[in-house]
N, C-alpha and C positions, 0 to 999 in steps of 0.2 A: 253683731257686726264687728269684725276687727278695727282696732285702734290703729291709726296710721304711726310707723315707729321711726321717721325719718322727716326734715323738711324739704330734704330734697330724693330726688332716685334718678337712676339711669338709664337712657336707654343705648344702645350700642347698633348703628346702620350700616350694615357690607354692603359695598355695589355688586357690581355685575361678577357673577361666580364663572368661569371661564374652563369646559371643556375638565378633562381630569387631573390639570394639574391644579387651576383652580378651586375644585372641591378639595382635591388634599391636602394645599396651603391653609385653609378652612379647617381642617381637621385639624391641622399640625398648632394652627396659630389661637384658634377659635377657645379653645380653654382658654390658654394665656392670657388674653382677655381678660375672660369671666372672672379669672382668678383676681387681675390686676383692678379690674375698674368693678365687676359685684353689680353687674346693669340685673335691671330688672327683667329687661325687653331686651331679644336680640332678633331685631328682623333682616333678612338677607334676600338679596332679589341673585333668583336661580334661573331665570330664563336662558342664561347660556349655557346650563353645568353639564348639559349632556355629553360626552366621547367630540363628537364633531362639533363643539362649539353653539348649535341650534338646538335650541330647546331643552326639556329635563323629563327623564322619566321617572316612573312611582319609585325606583333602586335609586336614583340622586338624590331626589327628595328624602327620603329613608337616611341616607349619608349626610346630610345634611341638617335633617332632626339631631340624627347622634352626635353629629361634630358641637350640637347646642344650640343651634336657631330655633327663635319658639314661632318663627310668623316667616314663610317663606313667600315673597312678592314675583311678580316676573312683567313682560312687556309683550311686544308685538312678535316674538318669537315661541311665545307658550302653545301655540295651537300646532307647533315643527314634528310631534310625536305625541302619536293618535294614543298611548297606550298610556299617555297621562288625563285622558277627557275622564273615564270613569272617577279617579282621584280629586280630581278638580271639580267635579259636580257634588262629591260627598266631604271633601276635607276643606273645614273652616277656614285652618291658618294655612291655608297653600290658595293665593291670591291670583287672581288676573283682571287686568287691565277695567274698571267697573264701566268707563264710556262706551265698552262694546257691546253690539244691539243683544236686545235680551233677547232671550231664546239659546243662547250660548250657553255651554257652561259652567259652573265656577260663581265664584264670589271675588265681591271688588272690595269688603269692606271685614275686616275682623275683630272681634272684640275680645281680648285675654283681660283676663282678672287675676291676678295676682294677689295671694293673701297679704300682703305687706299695706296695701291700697282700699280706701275705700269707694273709687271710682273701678271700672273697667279702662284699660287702655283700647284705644282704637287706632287700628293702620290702614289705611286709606289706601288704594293703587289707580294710578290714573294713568292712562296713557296720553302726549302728545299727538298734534296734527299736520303741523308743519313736517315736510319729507315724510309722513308714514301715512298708513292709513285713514281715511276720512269719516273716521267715523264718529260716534258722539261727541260734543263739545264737552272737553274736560272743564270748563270754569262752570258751567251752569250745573254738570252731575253732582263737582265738589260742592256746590252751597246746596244742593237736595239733600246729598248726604251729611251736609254741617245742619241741617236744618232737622233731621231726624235724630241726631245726636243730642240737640239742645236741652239739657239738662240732666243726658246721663254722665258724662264725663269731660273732664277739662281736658284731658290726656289724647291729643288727638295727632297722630304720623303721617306721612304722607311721603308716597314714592310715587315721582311723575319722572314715568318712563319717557323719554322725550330726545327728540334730535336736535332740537334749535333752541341757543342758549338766551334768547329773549325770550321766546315762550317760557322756561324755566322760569327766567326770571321774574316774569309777570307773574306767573303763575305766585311765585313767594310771597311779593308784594301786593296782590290779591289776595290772600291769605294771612297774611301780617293780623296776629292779633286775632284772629280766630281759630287756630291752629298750632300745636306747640312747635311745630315741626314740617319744615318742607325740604325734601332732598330730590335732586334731581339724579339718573342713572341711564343709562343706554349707549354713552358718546366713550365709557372703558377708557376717559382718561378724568383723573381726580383733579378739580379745579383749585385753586388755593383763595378762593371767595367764602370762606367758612365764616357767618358771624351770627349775630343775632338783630331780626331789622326792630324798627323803634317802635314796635308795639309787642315785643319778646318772642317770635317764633324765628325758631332758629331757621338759617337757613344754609344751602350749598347747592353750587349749580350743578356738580357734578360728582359724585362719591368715587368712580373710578370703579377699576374692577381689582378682582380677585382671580390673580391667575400670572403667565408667565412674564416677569419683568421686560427679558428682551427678546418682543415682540414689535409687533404692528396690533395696536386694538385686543391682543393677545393671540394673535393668528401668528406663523411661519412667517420670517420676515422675506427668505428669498424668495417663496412666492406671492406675498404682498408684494414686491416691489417690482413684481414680473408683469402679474397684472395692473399696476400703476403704468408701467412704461408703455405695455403693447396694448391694451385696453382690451385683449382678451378676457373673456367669460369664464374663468379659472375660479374654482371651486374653494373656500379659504380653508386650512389645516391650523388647527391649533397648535401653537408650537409647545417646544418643551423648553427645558431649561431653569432656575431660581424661579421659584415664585413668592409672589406677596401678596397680603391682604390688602384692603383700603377700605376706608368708611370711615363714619363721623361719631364721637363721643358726645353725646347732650346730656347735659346736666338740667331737671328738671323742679320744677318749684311743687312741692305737694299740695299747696295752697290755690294760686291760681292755674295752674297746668303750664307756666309759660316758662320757656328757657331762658337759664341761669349763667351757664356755660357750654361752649361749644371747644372740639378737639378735632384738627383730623388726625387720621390716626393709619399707618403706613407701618406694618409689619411685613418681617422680622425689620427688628431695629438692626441697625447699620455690625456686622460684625458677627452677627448669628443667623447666619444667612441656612436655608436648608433646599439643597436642588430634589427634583423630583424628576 
């Protein structure tokens, strides 16, 4: 069994991947990373990375491995493209949502091992219920799934795809101390609440997305604002233009699984901008 060679390691959380400028920022920035911070774990929620913004199919996911994510998560939008169910019934680290009724499917829960570790790391995906679908209660799946975990690893992630920033919230502080790690994703705009609560899981209401700066949510803005105004039924375009990465840096304890330090982290840095 390998010797563990670190007291701490890393892991590196993109939010929401957005449409194809999105995955390219990810390409473009996603090294840079690797190179800069040496994370162990890079998990990215992909549910928007499709062309139009909905969903991802087996070619994003593909693009997406290569840009360096070892664990791709997603939300209430992974079911938008039928041509990813066979993928998501066969590939481990490509996650959905685990509160959705079984019979679905896909996996809600993944386990990578890393030879550097003598634990497996575990990434958890939960979806929210407030504004979205009604379906399982995510606090009772997460302590199933904490409960099946119990004493294979300290090392535990967790991305609750969610619209309401209290449910987020509860959600971390329900999790406090049993999890290394709780980030929230779906809302494509990055909260500046990044800390660690008083029993070390790091937390963030919201990682933000991965995709066109100036946007709406990373859609077109003039027709975001068309259908704001006239409350028509207008279909959203992803826009174009600078894009950036967003997600969270945790610094993890090899000892107890519990977080050390927290980053957000918002590429290109100010000056090395790259449009797409």
């Amino acid at each position: 069994m390998p010797a563990e060679k670190s007291a701490t390691w890393t892991a590196l959380l993109l939010g929401d991947v957005v449409g194809a400028p999105g995955r390219k920022a990810v390409s473009q920035y996603l090294p840079l990373l690797k190179a800069k911070y040496e994370p162990l774990l890079v998990v990215v929620n992909g549910e928007n990375a499709e062309d139009s913004g909905a969903g991802l199919t087996p070619e994003n996911v593909l693009e997406l491995w290569q840009a360096g994510a070892d664990v791709i998560t997603t939300g209430n939008h992974v079911w938008e493209q039928e041509s990813l169910s066979e993928l998501l019934a066969s590939e481990p680290r490509l996650l959905r949502p685990a509160n959705y009724p079984q019979g679905l499917p896909g996996h809600g829960l993944a386990l990578i091992s890393p030879p550097e570790l003598l634990h497996p790391i575990a990434v958890l995906n939960l979806q929210g219920r407030y504004r979205l679908a009604p379906i399982d209660d995510p606090f009772q799946v997460a302590n199933t799934y904490l409960e099946s975990l119990k004493g294979q690893t300290p090392f535990i992630l967790v991305d609750f795809h969610a619209e309401d920033t209290s449910e987020k919230e509860a959600m971390g502080w329900a999790l406090d101390g049993r999890v290394t790690a709780v980030v929230g994703s779906h809302t494509h705009v990055a909260t500046r609440d990044e800390r660690i609560l008083p029993q070390g899981t790091a937390f963030q209401t919201d990682l933000g997305m991965c995709g066109p700066r100036e946007s709406i949510i990373g859609n077109n803005r003039a027709l975001s604002l068309r259908r704001a105004l006239t409350q028509l039924p207008l279909k959203g375009e992803v826009a174009d233009g600078p894009s950036e990465v967003r997600g969270l840096r945790v610094e993890v304890s090899v000892e107890s699984g519990k977080a050390l330090a927290v980053e957000r982290l918002c590429w290109p840095v100010s000056g090395s901008e790259v449009t797409f």
